[in-house]
C-alpha positions as CSV (number, residue, x, y, z in Angstrom):
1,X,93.8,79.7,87.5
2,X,94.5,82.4,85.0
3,X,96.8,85.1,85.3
4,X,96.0,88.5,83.4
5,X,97.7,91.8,83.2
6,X,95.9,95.1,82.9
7,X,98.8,98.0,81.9
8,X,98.3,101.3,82.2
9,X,100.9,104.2,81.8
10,X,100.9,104.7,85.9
11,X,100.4,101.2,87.3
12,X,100.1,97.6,86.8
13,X,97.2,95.0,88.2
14,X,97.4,91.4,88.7
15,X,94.3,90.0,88.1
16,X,94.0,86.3,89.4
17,X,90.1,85.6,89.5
18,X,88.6,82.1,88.5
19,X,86.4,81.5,85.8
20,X,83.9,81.1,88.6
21,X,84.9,84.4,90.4
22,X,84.6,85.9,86.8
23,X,80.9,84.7,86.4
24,X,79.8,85.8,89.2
25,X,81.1,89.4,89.1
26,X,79.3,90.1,85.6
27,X,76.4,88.8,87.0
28,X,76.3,90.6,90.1
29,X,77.3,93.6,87.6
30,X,74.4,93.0,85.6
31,X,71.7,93.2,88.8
32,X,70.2,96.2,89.7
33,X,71.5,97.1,93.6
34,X,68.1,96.2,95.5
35,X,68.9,92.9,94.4
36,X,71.9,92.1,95.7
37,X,71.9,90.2,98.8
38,X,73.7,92.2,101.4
39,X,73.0,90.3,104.5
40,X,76.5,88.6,105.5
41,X,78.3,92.1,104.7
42,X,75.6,94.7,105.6
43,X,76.6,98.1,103.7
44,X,78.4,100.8,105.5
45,X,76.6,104.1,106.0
46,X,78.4,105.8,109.1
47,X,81.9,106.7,107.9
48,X,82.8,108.9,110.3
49,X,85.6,106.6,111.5
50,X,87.2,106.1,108.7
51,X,90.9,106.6,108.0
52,X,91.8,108.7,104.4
53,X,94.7,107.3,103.0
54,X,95.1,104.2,105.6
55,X,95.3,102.3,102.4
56,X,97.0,104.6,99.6
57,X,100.2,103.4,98.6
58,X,102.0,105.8,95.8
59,X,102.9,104.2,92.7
60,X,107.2,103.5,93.0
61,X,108.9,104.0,89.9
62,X,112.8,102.3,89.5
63,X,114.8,105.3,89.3
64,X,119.5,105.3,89.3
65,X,120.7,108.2,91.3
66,X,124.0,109.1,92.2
67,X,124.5,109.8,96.1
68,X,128.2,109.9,97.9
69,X,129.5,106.7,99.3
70,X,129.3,107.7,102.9
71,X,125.6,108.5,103.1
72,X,124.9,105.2,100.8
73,X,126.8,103.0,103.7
74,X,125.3,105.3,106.2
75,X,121.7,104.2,105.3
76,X,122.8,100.4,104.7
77,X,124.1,100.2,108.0
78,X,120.8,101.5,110.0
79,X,119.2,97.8,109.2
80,X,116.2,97.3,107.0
81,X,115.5,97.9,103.8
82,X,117.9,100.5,102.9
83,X,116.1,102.0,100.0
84,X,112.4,102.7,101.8
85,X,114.5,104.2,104.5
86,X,115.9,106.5,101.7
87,X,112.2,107.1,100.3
88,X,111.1,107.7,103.6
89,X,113.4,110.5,104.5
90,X,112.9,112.4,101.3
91,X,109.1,111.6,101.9
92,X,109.5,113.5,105.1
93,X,111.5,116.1,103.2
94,X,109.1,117.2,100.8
95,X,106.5,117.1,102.9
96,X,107.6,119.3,105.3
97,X,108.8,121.8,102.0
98,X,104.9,121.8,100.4
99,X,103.9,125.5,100.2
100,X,100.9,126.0,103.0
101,X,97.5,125.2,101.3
């Protein structure tokens, strides 16, 4: 198996496809729709159930900031990962400061 890297300025994929895997997606991208066999994964047409966002995760970025002692033992102590729980609360921060849309 090969391991390729796609970069982009906001993100960065993993691709780890087979040569196999790799065939058969250029020739299924070469068919026109009608053709492909859909049978063992019928497509969906009712989406009324689904979920927006169930599966959106925002692109982290390593940032250094400076925050006093106390609150940085404060969050280690409350078990976990301490810095989610950090991004968490200033998640909950800024969402609760958006202007009403």
């Amino acid at each position: 198996m090969r391991y390729e890297w796609n970069q982009s300025k906001e993100k960065q994929v993993m691709n780890k496809r087979t040569k196999k895997q790799k065939t058969e997606i250029k020739k299924l991208a070469s068919m026109p729709d009608e053709e492909i066999d859909l049978s063992d994964i019928p497509e969906t047409t009712d989406w009324s159930k689904a979920i927006v966002g169930k599966y959106y995760r925002p692109v982290k970025k390593q940032v250094t900031i400076r925050m006093d002692a106390d609150m940085l033992k404060w969050f280690k102590t409350q078990g976990g990962k301490y810095q989610t729980h950090i991004n968490q609360v200033l998640r909950r921060y800024m969402e609760s400061n958006q202007p009403d849309k």
